[in-house]
C-alpha positions, 0 to 999 in steps of 0.5 A, a space after each residue: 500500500 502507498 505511503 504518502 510521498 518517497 523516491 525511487 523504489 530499492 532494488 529487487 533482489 527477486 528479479 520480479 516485479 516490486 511495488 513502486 513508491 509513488 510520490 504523493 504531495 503531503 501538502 496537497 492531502 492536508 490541504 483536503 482536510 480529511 483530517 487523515 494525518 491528525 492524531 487521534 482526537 477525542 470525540 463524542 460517540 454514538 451509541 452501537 448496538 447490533 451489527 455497529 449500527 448507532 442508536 439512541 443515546 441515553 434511552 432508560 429501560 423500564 425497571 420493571 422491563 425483564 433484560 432482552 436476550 443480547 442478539 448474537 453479534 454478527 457480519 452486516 451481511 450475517 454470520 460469525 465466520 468469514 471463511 469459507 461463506 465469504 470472499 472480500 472484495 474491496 477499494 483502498 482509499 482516504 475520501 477525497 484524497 484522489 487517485 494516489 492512494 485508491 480509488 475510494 479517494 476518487 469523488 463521492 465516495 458513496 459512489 465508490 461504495 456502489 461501485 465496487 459492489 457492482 465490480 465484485 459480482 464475477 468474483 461470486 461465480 463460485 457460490 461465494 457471497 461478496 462482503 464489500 471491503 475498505 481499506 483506510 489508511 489510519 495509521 500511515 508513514 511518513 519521512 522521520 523529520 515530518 511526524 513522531 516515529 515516522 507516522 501519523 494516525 487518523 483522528 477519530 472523525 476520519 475513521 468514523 466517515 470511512 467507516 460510515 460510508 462502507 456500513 451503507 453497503 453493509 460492508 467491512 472497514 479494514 484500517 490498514 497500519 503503516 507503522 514506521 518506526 513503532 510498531 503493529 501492536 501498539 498502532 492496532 490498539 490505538 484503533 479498539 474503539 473501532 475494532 470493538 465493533 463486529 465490522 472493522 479489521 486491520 490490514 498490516 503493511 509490513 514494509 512500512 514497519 521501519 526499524 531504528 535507523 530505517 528511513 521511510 521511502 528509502 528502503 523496505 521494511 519488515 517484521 517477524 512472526 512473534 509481532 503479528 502473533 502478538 497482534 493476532 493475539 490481542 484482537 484474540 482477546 478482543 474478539 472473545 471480550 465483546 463477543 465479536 465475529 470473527 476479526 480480520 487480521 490481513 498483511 501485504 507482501 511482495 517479498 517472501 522476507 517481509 515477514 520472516 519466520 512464516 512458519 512461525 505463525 500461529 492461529 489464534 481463535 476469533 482472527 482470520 488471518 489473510 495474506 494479500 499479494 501486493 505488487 505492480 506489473 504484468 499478469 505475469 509478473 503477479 502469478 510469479 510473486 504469488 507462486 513465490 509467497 505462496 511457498 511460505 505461507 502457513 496453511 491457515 493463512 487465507 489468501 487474498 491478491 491487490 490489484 492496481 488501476 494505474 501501474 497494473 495498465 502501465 505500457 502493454 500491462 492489462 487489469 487482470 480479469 476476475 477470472 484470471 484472479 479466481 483461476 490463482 491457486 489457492 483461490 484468492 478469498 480477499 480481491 483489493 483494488 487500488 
């Protein structure tokens, strides 16, 4: 997933194809006032019942009026488990940032909400029912003289709109972290207002989790096997608090050393971890990254492929279809579009 500005990409010692980083105005985006960058803010929140949806603040129920039976928490769309009833399809994006960083940063982003909802129909050609996904930046990487640690988190405000605007499809919120130089665990937990809701996950960018003397942009990073079990552990935790369907735990990858220990990975109850191929180039280029990740990834891992409007055209280059991504093996089971 794109960082808001950088140089030139580092080599690729793999010989396939690497993910750019594309130069992106930090100026022109504050200057949107999405409140993207901000750090987070109090706010006052509405009260959430059901499925995340908000209701009335401050109702007293009758003393005399027997407690309800508490409705099972579930997905917008029904359901505690995601796999293998689901496929996720989804747009990345910050509303109105344009198209550098999604194309749900592209004009209404209701729009854009309708929109992927009508692109994601092929992708149930196997029985799958379709659960609208969004993929916001809230925690993003920044040049380490612009921001504490090299990032900034969203406010509040920012990942309520976004939040907001994929619950009109009843679909799923993923605040995506790029940590920099802190780390997955301690930006995961900066979000658990919103992660105590049944319809918000996270996606994890381990190139952009920077270590001491790394530079944002100047080089990839990476982590390991104990930090995302960490992390899959305390959405663990979280999930069985609240009661929650099955929590999303996502992490982008090109190269097979961004998470190193793979093996190591561990499964943990209530998360549903998924591993999403994230480059640019040809459709061949692709299948070679997701072949190679393939070979590392743990056998409970699901799987999921990105795909990019502007660099995946680029030349000769042509979108894959949605059935050259359903004939990918093992079929993809999250489908990210940016």
């Amino acid at each position: 997933m794109s960082a808001y500005d950088g140089g030139s990409a580092p080599p690729n010692p793999r010989g396939t194809q690497v993910k750019s980083f594309r130069p992106v105005a930090i100026a022109a985006v504050l200057a949107l006032g999405v409140s993207a960058c901000s750090s987070i803010t109090p706010e006052a929140e509405s009260v959430t019942n059901g499925a995340g949806r908000t209701g009335a603040a401050g109702a007293d129920a009758s003393a005399s009026s027997p407690s309800p039976t508490p409705t099972p928490k579930e997905y917008p769309l029904g359901g505690r488990t995601l796999f293998p009833t689901y496929r996720l399809v989804g747009y990345s994006g910050i509303i109105g940032s344009g198209p550098g960083l999604g194309r749900a940063g592209v004009g209404d982003v209701d729009e854009r909400m309708t929109e992927i909802v009508e692109r994601a129909k092929p992708y149930a050609a196997d029985g799958r029912k379709i659960m609208p996904t969004l993929e916001f930046i809230g925690t993003m990487v920044h040049p380490c003289k612009n921001a504490p640690k090299c990032r900034t988190r969203a406010s509040d405000e920012a990942v309520r709109k976004h939040l907001d605007a994929v619950r009109k499809v009843d679909g799923m919120l993923l605040i995506a972290i790029q940590p920099g130089r802190s780390d997955f665990v301690t930006e995961v937990k900066a979000y658990e207002k919103f992660l105590r809701e049944p319809d918000v996950g996270v996606a994890l960018d381990p190139e952009w989790r920077m270590g001491p003397n790394q530079e944002p942009m100047d080089s990839f990073g990476s982590t390991d096997s104990s930090e995302l079990n960490e992390t899959a552990a305390y959405l663990s935790k979280l999930t069985k608090a609240n009661d929650l369907p099955e929590k999303v735990m996502l992490y982008h990858m090109i190269r097979t050393n961004w998470v190193r220990q793979p093996a190591k990975l561990k499964q943990y109850p209530g998360v549903s971890t998924i591993v999403s191929i994230d480059g640019i180039g040809s459709a061949k280029m692709k299948v070679e990254t997701w072949n190679a990740i393939m070979k590392v990834k743990p056998p409970f891992v699901h799987t999921g492929f990105k795909m990019f409007y502007q660099e995946d055209t680029a030349g000769d280059w042509k979108l894959m279809t949605p059935a050259q991504v359903l004939a990918l093996k093992p079929t993809p089971e999250y489908v990210l579009y940016e």
